[in-house]
C-alpha positions as CSV (number, residue, x, y, z in Angstrom):
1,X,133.4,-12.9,218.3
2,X,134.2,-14.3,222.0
3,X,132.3,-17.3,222.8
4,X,131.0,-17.7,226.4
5,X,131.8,-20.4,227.8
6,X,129.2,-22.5,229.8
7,X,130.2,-24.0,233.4
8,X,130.1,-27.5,231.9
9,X,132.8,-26.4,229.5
10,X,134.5,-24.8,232.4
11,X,133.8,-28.0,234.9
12,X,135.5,-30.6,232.3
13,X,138.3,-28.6,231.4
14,X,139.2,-28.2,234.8
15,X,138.6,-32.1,235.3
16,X,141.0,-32.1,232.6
17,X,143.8,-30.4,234.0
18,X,143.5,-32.2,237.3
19,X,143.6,-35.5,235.5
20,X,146.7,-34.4,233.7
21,X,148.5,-33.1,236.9
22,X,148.0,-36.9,238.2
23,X,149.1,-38.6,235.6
24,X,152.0,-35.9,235.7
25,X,153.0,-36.7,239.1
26,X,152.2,-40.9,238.7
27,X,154.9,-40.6,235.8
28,X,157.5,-38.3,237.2
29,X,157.7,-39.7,241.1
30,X,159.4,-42.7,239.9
31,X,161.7,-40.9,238.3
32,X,162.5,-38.4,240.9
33,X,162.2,-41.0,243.8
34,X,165.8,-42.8,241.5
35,X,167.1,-39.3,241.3
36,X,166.7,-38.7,244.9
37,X,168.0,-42.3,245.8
38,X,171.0,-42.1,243.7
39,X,172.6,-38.5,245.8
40,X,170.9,-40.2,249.1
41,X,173.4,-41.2,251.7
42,X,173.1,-45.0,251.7
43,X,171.8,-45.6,255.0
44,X,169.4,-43.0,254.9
45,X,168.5,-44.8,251.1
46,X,168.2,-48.2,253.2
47,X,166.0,-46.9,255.7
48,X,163.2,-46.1,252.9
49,X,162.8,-42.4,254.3
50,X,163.7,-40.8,251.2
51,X,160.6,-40.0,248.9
52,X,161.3,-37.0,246.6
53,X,164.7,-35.2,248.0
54,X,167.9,-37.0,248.4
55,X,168.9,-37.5,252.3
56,X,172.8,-36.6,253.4
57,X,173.2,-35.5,250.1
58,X,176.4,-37.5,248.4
59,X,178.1,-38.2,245.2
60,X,179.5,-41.1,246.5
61,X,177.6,-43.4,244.2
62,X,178.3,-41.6,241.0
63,X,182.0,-41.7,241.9
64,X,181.0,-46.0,242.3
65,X,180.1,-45.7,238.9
66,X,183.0,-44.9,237.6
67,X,184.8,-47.6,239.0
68,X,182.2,-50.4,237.2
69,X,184.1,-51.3,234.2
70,X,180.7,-53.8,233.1
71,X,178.7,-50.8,233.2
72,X,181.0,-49.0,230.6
73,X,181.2,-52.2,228.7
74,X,177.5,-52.6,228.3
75,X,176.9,-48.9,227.4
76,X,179.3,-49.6,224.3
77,X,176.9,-52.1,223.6
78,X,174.1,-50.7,223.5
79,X,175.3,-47.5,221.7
80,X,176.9,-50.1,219.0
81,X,173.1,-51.7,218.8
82,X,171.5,-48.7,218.8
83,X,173.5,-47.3,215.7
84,X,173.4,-50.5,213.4
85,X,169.9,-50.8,214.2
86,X,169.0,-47.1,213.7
87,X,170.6,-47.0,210.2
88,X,169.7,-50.7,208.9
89,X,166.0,-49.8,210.0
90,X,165.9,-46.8,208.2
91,X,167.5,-47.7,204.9
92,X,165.2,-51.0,204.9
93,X,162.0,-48.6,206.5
94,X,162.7,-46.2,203.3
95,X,163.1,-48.9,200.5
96,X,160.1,-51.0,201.9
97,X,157.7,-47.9,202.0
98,X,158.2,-46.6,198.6
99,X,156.7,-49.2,196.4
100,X,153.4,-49.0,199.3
101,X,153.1,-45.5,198.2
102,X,152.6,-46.0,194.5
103,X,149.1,-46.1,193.0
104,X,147.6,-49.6,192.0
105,X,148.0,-48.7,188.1
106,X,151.8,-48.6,189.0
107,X,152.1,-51.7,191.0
108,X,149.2,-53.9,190.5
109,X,150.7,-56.5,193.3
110,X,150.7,-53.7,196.2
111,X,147.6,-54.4,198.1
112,X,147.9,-58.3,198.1
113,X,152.0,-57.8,199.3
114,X,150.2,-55.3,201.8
115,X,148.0,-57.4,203.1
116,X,150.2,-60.5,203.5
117,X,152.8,-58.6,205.3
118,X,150.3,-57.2,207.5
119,X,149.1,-60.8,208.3
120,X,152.5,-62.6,208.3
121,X,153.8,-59.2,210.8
122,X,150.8,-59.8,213.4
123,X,152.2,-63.4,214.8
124,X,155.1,-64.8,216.2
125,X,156.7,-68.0,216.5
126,X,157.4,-67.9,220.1
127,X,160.4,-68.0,222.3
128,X,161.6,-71.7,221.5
129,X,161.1,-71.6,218.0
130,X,162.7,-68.1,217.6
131,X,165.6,-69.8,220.0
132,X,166.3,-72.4,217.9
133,X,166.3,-70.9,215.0
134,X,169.2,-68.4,216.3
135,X,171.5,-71.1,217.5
136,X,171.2,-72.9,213.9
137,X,171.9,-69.7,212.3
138,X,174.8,-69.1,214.9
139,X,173.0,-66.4,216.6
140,X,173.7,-67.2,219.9
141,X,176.3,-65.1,221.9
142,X,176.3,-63.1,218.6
143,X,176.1,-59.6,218.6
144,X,173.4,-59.4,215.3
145,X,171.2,-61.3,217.7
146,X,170.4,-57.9,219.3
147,X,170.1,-56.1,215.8
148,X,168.3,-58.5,213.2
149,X,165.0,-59.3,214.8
150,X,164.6,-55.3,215.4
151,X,165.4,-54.3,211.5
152,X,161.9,-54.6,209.7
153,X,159.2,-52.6,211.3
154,X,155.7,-52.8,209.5
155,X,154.2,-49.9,211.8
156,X,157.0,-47.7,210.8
157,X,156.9,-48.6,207.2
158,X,152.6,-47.4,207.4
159,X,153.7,-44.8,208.7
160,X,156.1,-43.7,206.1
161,X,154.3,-44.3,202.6
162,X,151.1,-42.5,204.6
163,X,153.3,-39.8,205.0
164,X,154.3,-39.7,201.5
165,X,150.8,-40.8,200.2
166,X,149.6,-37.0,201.9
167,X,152.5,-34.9,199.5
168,X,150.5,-33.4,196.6
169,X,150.0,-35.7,193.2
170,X,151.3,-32.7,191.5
171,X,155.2,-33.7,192.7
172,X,155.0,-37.5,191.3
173,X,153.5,-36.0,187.6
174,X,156.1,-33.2,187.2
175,X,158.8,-35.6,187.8
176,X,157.6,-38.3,185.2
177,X,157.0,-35.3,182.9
178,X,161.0,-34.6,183.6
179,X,161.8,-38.0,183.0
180,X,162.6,-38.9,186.5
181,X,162.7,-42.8,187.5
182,X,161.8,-44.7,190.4
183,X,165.6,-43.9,192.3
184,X,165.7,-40.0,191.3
185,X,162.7,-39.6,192.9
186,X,163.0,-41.8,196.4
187,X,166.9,-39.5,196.9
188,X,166.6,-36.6,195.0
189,X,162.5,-35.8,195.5
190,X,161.1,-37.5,198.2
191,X,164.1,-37.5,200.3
192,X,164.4,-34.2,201.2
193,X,160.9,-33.6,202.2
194,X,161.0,-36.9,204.5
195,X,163.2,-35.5,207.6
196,X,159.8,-35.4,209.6
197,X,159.0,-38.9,209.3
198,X,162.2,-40.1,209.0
199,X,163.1,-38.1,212.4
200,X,160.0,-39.8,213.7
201,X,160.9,-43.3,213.2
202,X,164.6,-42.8,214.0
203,X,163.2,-41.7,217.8
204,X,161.5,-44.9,218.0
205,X,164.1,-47.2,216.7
206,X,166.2,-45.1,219.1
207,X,164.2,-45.4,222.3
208,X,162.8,-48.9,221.6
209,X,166.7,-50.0,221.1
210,X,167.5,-48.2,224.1
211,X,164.9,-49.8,226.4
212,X,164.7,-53.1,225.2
213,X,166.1,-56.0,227.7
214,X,165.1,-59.0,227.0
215,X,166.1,-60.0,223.8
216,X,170.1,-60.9,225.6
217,X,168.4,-62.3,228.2
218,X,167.4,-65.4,226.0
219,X,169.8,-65.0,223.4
220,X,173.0,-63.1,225.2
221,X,175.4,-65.4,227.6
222,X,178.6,-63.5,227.3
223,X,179.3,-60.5,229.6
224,X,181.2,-58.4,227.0
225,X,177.6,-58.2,224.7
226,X,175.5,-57.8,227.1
227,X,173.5,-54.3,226.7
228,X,172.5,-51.7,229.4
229,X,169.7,-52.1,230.1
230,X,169.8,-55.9,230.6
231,X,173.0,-55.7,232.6
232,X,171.0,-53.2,234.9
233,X,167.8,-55.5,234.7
234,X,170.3,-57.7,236.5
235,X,171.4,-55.9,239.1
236,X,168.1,-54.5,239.9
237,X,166.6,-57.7,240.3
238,X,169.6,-59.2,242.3
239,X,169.2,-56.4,244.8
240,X,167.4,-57.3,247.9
241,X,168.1,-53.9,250.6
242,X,166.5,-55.8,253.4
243,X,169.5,-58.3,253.8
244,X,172.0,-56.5,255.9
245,X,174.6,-57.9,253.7
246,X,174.0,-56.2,250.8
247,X,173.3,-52.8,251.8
248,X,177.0,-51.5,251.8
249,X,180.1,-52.3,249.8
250,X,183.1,-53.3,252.7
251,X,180.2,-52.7,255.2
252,X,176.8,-51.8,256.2
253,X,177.1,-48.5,255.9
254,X,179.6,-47.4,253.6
255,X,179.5,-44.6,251.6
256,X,178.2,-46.5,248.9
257,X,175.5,-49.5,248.7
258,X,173.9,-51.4,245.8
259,X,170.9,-49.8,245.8
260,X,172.2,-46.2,245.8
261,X,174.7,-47.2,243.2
262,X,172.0,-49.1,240.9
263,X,170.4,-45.7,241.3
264,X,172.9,-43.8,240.0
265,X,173.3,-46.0,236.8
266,X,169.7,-46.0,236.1
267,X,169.5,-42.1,236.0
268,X,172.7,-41.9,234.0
269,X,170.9,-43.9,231.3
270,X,167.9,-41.8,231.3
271,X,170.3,-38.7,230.4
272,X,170.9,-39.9,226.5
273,X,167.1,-40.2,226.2
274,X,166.0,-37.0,227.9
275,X,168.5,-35.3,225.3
276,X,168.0,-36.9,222.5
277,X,164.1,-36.3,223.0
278,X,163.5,-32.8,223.3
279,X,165.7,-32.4,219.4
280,X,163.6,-34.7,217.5
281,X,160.2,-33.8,219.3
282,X,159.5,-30.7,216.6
283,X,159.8,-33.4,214.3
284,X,157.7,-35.7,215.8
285,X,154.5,-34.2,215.9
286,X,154.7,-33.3,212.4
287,X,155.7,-36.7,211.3
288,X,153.3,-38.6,213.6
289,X,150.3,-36.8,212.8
290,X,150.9,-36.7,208.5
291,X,151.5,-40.3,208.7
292,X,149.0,-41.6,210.7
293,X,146.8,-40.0,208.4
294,X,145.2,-42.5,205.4
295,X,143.3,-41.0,202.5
């Protein structure tokens, strides 16, 4: 049976696309505008008349790149972050979620450890405190400084034990009826039906780690630990294109300048991202959407 549509069905959906296309082109022209810079010639780049297509196109500043032994230093970092982070989360994710996702009748104490979490989870000490508490523990210039605080993740572990809280009864009371404990089932049962979620949570930890900045801003004095994103934080902010002086590298109009070079390292660390995004996005939606969802 085909439905006719009426013209304020037709009128919103059309709003809808329009509003979509906006937001579309608000996200990507910042994006694009970096791109552009980054194979921009650097006085052209100086002059602000590039917008979406690079001007005198160059490689120049790539090539820069390669010569910036920090950068290369700080990208270690933050893959070395990223990975202990990434698989610390997720063991400590997995293990917390489990006892959530029992019934009451098999762990009486689960709503008021909920609960408490939940509360405990929703404030924060503040900078100073949190400061001080890292130096005592001999946090400070450390490299667990950038890992520890980003381990336990109460929104991830919801996420999780909702997800396994929406697999059929049927799969807990077959294996008690086998004889199967509490560690058969988490790696032998529930494991194996969990890559959704788990691939979920891994994208976060992954592109939360990746982004994050100001955690070695406070905590981080060394250059050898500092990550990416904070050392180009740096750079960025140091950059001023309007003094003369800082346009070029060994003059004004060299073939490469700070701002065409900072461009270049920003899109090279959008790359891991942009890859890494599209394999775990059939994942996500599946994970996202059975998790979120409470009985």
């Amino acid at each position: 049976m085909v439905i006719s549509r009426t013209f304020g069905s037709r009128a919103f959906d059309g709003f809808l696309l329009l509003f979509m296309v906006l937001i579309s082109i608000i996200t990507l022209f910042p994006i694009v505008h970096t791109i552009a810079i980054s194979f921009s010639n650097p006085a052209a780049a100086g002059s602000g008349v590039v917008t979406v297509f690079p001007k005198a196109f160059t490689l120049e500043a790539y090539k820069g790149v390669m010569d910036d032994k920090q950068f290369f230093v700080s990208l270690w970092v933050t893959v070395e972050r990223i990975a202990a982070t990434l698989a610390l989360s997720t063991i400590i994710t997995y293990l917390g979620a489990f006892p959530f996702s029992r019934e009451t009748k098999d762990f009486k104490m689960r709503n008021i450890y909920l609960w408490t979490i939940l509360i405990i989870s929703s404030f924060n000490g503040g900078i100073i405190p949190n400061f001080l508490n890292a130096k005592n523990l001999g946090l400070y210039d450390n490299f667990w400084i950038l890992v520890l605080p980003y381990l336990f993740n109460f929104g991830n572990i919801l996420l999780v034990f909702n997800f396994w809280r929406n697999l059929p009864k049927e799969l807990d009371d077959c294996s008690n009826m086998d004889g199967a404990g509490p560690w058969v089932k988490l790696f032998y049962i529930y494991l194996p039906m969990s890559l959704p979620v788990l691939a979920t949570i891994s994208l976060f930890t992954i592109v939360n780690t990746w982004n994050e900045y100001f955690q070695a801003i406070v905590y981080i004095n060394k250059t050898h630990l500092v990550p990416l994103q904070t050392y180009l934080q740096q750079i960025v902010v140091l950059i001023d294109p309007t003094k003369p002086e800082e346009i070029g590298q060994g003059g004004s109009f060299s073939k490469v300048s700070n701002q065409t070079l900072s461009a270049a390292k920003i899109t090279l660390t959008m790359l891991p991202i942009l890859f890494i995004y599209p394999m775990l996005q059939r994942y996500f939606i599946h994970g996202i959407t059975l998790g979120s969802v409470k009985e």
